[in-house]
N, C-alpha and C positions, 0 to 999 in steps of 0.2 A: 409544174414545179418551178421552183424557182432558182438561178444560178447563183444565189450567192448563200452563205451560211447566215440566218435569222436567227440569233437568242430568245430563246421562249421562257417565259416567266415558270419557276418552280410550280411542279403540280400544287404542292402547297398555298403557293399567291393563287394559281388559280382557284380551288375549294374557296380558298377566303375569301374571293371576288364574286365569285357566283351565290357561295351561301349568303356573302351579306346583301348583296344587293338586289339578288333576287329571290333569296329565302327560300334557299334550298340547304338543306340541312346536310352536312359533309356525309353521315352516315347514308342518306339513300343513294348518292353520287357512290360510294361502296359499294354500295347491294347492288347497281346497278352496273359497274365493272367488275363481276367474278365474273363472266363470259371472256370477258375481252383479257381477263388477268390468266386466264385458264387456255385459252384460245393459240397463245407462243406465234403462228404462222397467219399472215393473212397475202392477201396475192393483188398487187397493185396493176390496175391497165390504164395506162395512157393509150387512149382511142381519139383521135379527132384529126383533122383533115389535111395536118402536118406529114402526114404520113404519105400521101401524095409525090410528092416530093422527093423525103425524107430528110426533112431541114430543122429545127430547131422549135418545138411548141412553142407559136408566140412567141419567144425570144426572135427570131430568125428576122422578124420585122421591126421590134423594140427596139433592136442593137442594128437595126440599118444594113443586115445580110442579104435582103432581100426587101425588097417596095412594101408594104400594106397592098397594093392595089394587085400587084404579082402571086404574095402571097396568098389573098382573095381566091385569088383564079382555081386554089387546090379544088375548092366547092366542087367544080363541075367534073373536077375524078375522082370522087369519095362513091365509091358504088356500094360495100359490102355485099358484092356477088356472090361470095363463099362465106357469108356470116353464120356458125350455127351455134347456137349461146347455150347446145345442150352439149355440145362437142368442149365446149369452152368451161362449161358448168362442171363434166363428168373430166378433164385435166387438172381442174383445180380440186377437186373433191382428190385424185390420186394422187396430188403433190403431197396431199395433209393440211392443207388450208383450212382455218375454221371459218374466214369469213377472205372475203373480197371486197374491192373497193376500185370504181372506173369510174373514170372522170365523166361528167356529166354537164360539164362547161369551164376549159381551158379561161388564160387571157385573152384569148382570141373572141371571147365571145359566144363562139356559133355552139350550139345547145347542142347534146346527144341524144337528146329527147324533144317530142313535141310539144316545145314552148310556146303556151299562149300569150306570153309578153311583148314579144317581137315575130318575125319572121326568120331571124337569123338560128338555122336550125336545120341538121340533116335530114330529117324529112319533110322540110317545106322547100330548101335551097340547094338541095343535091340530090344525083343520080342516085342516093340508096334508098332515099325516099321511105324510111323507115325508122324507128325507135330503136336506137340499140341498149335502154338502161331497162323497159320494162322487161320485157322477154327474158335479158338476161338472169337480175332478179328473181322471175318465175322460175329457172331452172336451177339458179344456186336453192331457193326459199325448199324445192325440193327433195332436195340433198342436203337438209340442214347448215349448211353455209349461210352465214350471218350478211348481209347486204351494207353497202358500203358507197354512200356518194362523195365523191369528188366535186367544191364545188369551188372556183374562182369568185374573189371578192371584185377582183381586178376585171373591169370589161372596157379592154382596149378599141371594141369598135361599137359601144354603144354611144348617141352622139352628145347627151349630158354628163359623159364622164370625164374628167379631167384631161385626161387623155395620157400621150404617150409622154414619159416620163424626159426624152430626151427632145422634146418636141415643144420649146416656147412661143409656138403658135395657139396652141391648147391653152383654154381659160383659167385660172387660178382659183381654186374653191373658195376661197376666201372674198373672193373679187362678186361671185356671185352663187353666193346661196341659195338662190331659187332653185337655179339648175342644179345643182348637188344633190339640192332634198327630190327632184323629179326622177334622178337615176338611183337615189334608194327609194323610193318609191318600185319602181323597175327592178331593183335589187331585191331586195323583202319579197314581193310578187312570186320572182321566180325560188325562192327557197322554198316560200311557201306552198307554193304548186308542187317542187317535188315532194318535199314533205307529203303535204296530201295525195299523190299518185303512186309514190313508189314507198312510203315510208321506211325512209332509211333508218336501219339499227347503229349505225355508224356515220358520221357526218365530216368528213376531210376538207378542212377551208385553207386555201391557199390565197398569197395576197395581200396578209391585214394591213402588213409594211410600211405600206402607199399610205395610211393614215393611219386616226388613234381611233380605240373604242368607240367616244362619243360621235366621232363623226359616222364611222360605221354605223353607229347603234348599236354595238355590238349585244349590250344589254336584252335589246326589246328583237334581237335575230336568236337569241337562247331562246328567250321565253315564247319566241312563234313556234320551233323546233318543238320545246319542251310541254308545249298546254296544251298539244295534239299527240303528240308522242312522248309520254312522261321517260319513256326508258331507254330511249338516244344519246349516243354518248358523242361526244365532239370533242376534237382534236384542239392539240394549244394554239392553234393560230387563227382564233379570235380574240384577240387583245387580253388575253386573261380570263378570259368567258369559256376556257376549255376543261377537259376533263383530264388529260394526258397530255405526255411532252411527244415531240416527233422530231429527235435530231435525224439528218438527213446524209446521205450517203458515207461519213463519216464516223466509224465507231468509235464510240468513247475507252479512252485506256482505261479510267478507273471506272469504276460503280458510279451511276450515273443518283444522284440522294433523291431520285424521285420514286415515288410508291407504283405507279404506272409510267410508261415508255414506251417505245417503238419505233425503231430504226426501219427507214424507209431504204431501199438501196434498188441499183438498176441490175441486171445480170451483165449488161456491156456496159457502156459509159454515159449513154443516152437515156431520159425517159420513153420517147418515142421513137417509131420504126425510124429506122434512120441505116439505110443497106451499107454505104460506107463505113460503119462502126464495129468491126473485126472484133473485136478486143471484148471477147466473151470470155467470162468470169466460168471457172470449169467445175463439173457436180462438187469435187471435193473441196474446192475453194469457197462454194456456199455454203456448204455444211458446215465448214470449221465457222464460220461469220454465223448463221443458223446457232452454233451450238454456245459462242462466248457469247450472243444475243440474252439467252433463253439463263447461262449460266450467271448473269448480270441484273436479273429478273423483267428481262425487257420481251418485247414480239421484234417481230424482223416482219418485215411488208414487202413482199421482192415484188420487183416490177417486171411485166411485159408491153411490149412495144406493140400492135399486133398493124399488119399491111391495111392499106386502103379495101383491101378485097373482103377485109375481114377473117384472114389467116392467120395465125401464129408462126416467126421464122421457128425452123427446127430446131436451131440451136436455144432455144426458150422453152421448145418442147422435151429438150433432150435432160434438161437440167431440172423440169420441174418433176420429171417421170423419175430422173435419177434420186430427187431429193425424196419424192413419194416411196421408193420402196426402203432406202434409210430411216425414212420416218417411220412406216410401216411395220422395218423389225423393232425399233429400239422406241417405241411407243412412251411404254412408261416410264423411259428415264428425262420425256421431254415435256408431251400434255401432263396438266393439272399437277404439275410440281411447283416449287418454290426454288428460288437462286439460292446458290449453291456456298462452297468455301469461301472465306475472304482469301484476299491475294495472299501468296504466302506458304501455305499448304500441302496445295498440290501443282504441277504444276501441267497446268490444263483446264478447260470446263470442269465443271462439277453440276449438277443439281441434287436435290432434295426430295424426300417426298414430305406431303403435307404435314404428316406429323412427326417429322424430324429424327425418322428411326429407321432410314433405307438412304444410305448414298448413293452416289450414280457419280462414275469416272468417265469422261470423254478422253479418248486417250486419241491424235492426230497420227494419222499415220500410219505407218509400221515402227512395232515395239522390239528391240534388239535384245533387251536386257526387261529386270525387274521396275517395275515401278512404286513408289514412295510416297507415301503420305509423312507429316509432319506435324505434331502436333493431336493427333485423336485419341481425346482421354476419353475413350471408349473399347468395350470389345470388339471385333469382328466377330460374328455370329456365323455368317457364310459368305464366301466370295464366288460369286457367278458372270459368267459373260449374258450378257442380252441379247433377246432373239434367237440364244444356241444350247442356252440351258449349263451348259458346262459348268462344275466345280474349279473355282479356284484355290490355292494353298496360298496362305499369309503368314508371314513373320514376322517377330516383334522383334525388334534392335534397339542395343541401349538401355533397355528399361531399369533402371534403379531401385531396388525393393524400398528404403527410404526415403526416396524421391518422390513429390510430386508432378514434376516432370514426366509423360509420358515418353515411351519411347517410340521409334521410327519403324511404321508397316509396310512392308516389303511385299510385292505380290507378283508373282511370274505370269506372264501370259502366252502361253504359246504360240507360233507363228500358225498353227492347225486351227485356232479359233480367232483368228484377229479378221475385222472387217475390212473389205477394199479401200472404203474411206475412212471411216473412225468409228474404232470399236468401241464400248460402251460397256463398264463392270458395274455391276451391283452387289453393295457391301450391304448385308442386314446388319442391324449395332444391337447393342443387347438395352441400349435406351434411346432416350432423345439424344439425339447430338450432343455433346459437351467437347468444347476446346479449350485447348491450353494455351493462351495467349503473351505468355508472359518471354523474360530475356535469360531462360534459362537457366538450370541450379549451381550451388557450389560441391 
């Protein structure tokens, strides 16, 4: 990942970019995200040899924390002694994840996988001396978990690449194009190998930054992806060439105007293991980010850090188990829904069911009193808590027999059904949703 905030072109520019240029018609780019639009949760691993350490992925040498030649030396402690990718597979499968997504080559370079393009690779140039992207893979592929590569555009130690950004000893691309087009060369290669080995359903590119599309190729890096695997979908940061946005640890206050989204976020402050880094984000504090995520119509991608040993710390374990059995009760107010109220409303998450005739309240917290809806020119049919079944009782306030103004629904929830972290109501309507949007009657 990268430390600073990149603006990524509207999913919109991107459709228009990819259909015109590479004549893909906006409609199958659809067809081919109801997975990933249905999907809400997916589970982000930064893995790679920073974890050694526990210093900084690639930044830690970029930013002058540390040498290149120091930071190198991690190689020789990346064992994953304690790697088991079914242990890892069957954690993300109980968080609720529909898919996952591990990096498979940081800026640093060194490959998670057995790359035929170079040598630089944990099982050519390290003690683990194994593949940590195929296996994993097999065992998400098993558990129906959707497969997810992480792949850097950025390789700060191959030797045709421009090199390190704060480093004017490194040659200027412009100065010599030979060498550019030899490290995409080198670049394209290894997409294309993983593509062919691991066939990723998901494709996560970090890096575009450092240049534009055309020097990428960003174009002819789609169409390798896309003419062996038609139904791969790729993130916005390939110059426009993507399919969805990925704002980054940061959530957006309003509704974000894109049709797809996904909020990448760390559970501490770091992407990678990094043991100094206390500052763990707590089950309830993800779930409420989880639920304005999913209520916004966006996925949330939470990351884990995992040790060189190839362990998970517990506090990542704690939170993804916590967030699994939340997800577990309140299922259908969060898979295969649509986002929710506009601002306004209610005040809290919301989501939707697909056909616009079941609300769903995320209520944070503990409830002391009644809560309020504002605006719903609809009946309430029934009011229920999720996961416990209970009947709720509603009331209307306000309502004015001459008025088209609805009035204000009132709904008690008792302290005997409210959940630890955030309870979850289900209002049936007696139609599609309809709201009253207007400033009110005389």
């Amino acid at each position: 990942m990268k430390n600073k905030i990149v603006i990524s072109l509207l999913i919109s520019c991107s459709i228009f970019q990819a259909g015109a240029q590479t004549k893909i018609d906006p409609k199958t780019i659809a067809d081919k995200m109801h997975w990933f639009e249905d999907a809400k949760l997916g589970i982000f691993i930064h893995a790679g040899i920073y974890s050694v350490n526990g210093i900084d992925e690639s930044w830690s040498f970029h930013n002058k924390k540390i040498s290149y030649t120091d930071y190198m030396k991690q190689l020789k402690g990346f064992t994953l002694s304690k790697y088991n990718p079914a242990a890892w597979a069957d954690l993300i499968k109980e968080s609720g994840a529909k898919y996952a997504v591990i990096t498979t080559k940081h800026h640093d370079g060194v490959a998670m996988y057995d790359t035929h393009q170079n040598k630089l690779s944990i099982v050519k140039a390290t003690p683990a001396n194994r593949d940590m992207v195929k296996p994993l893979f097999e065992e998400l592929r098993k558990r129906d978990i959707k497969c997810g590569a992480y792949f850097s555009l950025i390789d700060w130690s191959y030797p045709d690449y421009p090199g390190f950004l704060k480093d004017s000893s490194r040659y200027v691309l412009q100065h010599d194009y030979d060498r550019w087009d030899r490290f995409r060369t080198f670049l394209h290669g290894q997409i294309a190998e993983i593509n062919n080995m691991f066939k990723p359903d998901l494709w996560w590119f970090d890096g575009d930054w450092e240049h534009t599309a055309e020097e990428w190729e960003a174009e002819k890096i789609r169409y390798i992806i896309t003419s062996k695997n038609p139904n791969a979908i790729i993130n916005g940061r390939l110059q426009g060439y993507g399919d969805y946005n990925t704002p980054e640890q940061n959530f957006p206050v309003t509704r974000p105007p894109y049709r797809w989204w996904e909020l990448c976020m760390t559970i501490n402050d770091n992407w990678g293991y990094q043991p100094q880094d206390q500052n763990w984000k707590t089950p309830y504090e993800i779930i409420s980010i989880f639920a304005d995520v999913v209520s916004n119509g966006g996925n949330l991608l939470l990351d884990i850090g995992p040790k060189e040993d190839g362990t998970i710390p517990d506090e990542e374990v704690n939170v993804l188990k916590e967030l699994g059995a939340w997800n577990k009760k309140n299922s259908e107010a969060i898979f295969n829904t649509v986002a929710g109220l506009p601002q306004g409303h209610f005040y809290g998450p919301t989501t939707l069911s697909k056909d616009s005739t079941t609300l769903y309240l995320f209520l944070p917290g503990k409830i002391s009193g009644p809560v309020m809806i504002k605006g719903l020119d609809n009946k309430v049919e029934e009011a229920s808590v999720v996961g416990d079944g209970t009947t709720l009782t509603t009331k209307v306030v306000g309502k004015i027999s001459w008025s088209a103004v609805p009035g204000l629904v009132y709904i008690d929830v008792p302290d005997k059904v409210q959940d630890k972290y955030m309870t979850v109501l289900k209002l049936k309507l007696d139609k599609k949703i309809k709201l009253y949007r207007g400033q009110g009657g005389l």
